[in-house]
N, C-alpha and C positions, 0 to 999 in steps of 0.2 A: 504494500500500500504506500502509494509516492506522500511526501511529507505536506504537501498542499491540500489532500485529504485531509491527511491526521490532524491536520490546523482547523479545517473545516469542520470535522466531527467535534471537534473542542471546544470550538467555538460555541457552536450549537448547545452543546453540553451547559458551560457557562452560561451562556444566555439563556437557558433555560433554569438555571436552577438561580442566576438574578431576578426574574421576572417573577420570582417565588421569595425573593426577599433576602437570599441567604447567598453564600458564596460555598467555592468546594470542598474548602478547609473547614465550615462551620463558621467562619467570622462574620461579625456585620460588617457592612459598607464602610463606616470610618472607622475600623478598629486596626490598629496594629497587629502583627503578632510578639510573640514573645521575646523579649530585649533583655539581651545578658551584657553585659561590658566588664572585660578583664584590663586593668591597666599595668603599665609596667612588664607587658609582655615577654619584652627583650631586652634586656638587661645591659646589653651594650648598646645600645640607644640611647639618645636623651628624654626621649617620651614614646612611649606605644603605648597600642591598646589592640587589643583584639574582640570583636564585637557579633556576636551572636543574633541576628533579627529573622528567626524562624529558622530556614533550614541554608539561609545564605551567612555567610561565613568572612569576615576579611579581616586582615592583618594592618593597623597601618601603626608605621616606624618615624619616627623625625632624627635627622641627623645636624650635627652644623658644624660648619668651617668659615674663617676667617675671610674676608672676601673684600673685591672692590664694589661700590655701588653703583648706581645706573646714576647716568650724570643727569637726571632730571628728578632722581632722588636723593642728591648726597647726605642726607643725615638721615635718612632710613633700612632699616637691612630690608634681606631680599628673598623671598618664598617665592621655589618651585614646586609644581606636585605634580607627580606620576605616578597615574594608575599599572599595574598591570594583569591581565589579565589570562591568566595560562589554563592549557588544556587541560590539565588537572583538574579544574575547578569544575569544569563545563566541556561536553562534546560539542556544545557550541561556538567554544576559544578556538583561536589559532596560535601556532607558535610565530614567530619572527616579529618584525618590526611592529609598533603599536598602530593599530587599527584603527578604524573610524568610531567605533565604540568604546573602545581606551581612551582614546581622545578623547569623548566626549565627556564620559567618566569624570576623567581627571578636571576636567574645565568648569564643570558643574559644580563641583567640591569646590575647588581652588574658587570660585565666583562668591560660592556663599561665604567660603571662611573670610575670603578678602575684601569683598562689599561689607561684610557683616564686620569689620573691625575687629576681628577675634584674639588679635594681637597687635599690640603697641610696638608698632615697628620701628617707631624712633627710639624706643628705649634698646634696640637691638642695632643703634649706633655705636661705633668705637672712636672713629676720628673722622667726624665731619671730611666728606670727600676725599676721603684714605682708604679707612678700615669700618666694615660692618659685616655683624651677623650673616651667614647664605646658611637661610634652613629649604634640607630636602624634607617634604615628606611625602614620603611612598604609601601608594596602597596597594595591597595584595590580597587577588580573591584565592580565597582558598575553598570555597563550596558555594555555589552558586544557585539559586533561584528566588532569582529576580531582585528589582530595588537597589540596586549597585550606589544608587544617588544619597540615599538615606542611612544604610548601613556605612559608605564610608565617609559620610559626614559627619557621623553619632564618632565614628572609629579619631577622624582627625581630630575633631575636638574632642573627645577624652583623652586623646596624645598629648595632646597641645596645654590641656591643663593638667597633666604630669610630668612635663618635661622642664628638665634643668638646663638652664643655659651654660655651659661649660668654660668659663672664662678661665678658673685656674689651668686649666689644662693649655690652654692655649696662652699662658702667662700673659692674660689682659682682667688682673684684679681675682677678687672671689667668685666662685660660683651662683647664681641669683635663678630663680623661678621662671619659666618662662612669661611675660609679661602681657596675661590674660588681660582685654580689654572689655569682652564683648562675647557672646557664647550664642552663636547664630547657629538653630536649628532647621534642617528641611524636609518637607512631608511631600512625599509623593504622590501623585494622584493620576487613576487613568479614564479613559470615559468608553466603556463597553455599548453599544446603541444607547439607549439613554440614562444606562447609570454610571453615578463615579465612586470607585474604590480607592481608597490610599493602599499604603505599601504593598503593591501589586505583587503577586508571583510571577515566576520565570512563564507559564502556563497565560497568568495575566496580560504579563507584558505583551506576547506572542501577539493575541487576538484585540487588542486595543487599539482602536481608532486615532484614540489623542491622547497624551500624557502631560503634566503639569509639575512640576517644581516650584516647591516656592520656600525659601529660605526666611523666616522673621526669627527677628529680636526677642528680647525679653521685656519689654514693652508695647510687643505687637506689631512693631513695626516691619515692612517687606523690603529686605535688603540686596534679595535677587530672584531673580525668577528662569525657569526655561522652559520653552514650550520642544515636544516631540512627538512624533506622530503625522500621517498626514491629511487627520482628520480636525476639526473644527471645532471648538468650545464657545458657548454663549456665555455674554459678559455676566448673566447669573452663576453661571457652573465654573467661570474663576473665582467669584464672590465667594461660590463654596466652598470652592477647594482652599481661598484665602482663610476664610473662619477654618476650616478644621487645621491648618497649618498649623494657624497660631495655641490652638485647644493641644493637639498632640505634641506639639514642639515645644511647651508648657509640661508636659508630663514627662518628656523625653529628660529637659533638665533639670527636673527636681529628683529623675532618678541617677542622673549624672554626678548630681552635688551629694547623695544620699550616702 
């Protein structure tokens, strides 16, 4: 049976058991599943965490190194993020260079943490258009289905507020905390014909029309957003997806802080 079937029969499935109220795991429409967060993963890192959201799985690591800055930022350090995504995780990975879905991964994450202010990047100054902080951090799936955008946002920022900024080592003073400003959470959301689900499965994702990101604050505020899919949302069904962002991304970080 070719795979455009099996997408087909799923679909079907899905849609039938939404128009009944419920989904295939048993969840409601704005419900999460299960969120575990381990920090301090690896120990030769300055911050990880490794984050549990149902049956998807990733790893993410922060590193840093002494670096020069972008000359239109000279007194702020400098965050990279990359995703990676290996065939381990998913029959649906490829190995080699990152793909148009790694990319997009990593760009979603990287937008909310960096719109979202989640660290004080001038405090990750050394010497005004010299020397500053260059943090990597990496994401890595290690079991995959579905929600890549949300598990490794929960993952960066639970990194992000474990990790020590390593100065003695690099003989620039004492060691100090990484310099949490802002703790931007994102909720996922897809639109199946006329209903929306947040944190979609791998099954979810597949038969989804349109998908929704939206990263807010701790005051509610939307600090990024990204649209996928090549299907259409009415400016109600972003309103929705905006309320249940901000409700689940409220629950996400008080189980962050707990």
């Amino acid at each position: 049976m070719s795979k455009d079937v099996m997408a087909d029969l799923k679909r079907d499935h899905i849609v039938q058991l939404l128009s009944k109220g419920t989904r295939v795991d048993g969840r409601a429409f704005d419900e999460m599943r299960p969120l575990t967060v381990e920090i301090n993963y690896v120990l030769s890192a300055e911050g990880s965490a490794r984050v549990r959201l149902g049956k998807t799985d990733v790893l993410v690591g922060i590193k840093m190194m002494v670096g020069s800055p972008f000359p239109d930022t000279p007194n702020s350090g400098v965050m990279t993020t990359n995703a990676e995504l290996i065939p381990l995780a998913s029959e649906t990975f490829e190995s080699g260079p990152p793909d148009q879905e790694s990319i997009e991964v990593s760009r979603v994450i990287d937008r909310g943490i960096r719109e979202g202010h989640a660290v004080d990047m001038k405090k990750l100054c050394i010497e005004a258009g010299k020397e500053v902080w260059i943090m990597f951090l990496d994401i890595h799936a290690l079991d995959f289905d579905g929600n890549l955008f949300d598990a490794g946002n929960i993952g960066a920022l639970a990194a992000l507020k474990s990790a020590i900024v390593p100065a003695a080592r690099a003989g620039k003073g004492e060691d100090y905390p990484m310099p949490i400003s802002h703790e931007p959470i994102s909720v996922t959301a897809v639109k199946i014909g006329e209903h929306l689900l947040i944190d979609p499965t791998h099954d979810e994702e597949r038969v989804a029309d349109a998908r929704l990101t939206v990263a807010t604050l701790e005051n509610g505020s939307i600090c990024a957003m990204q649209k996928g899919g090549s299907g259409s949302l009415k400016m109600d069904e972003v309103f929705k997806i905006i309320e249940m962002s901000r409700k689940r991304g409220a629950e996400v970080r008080a189980k962050l802080s707990g």
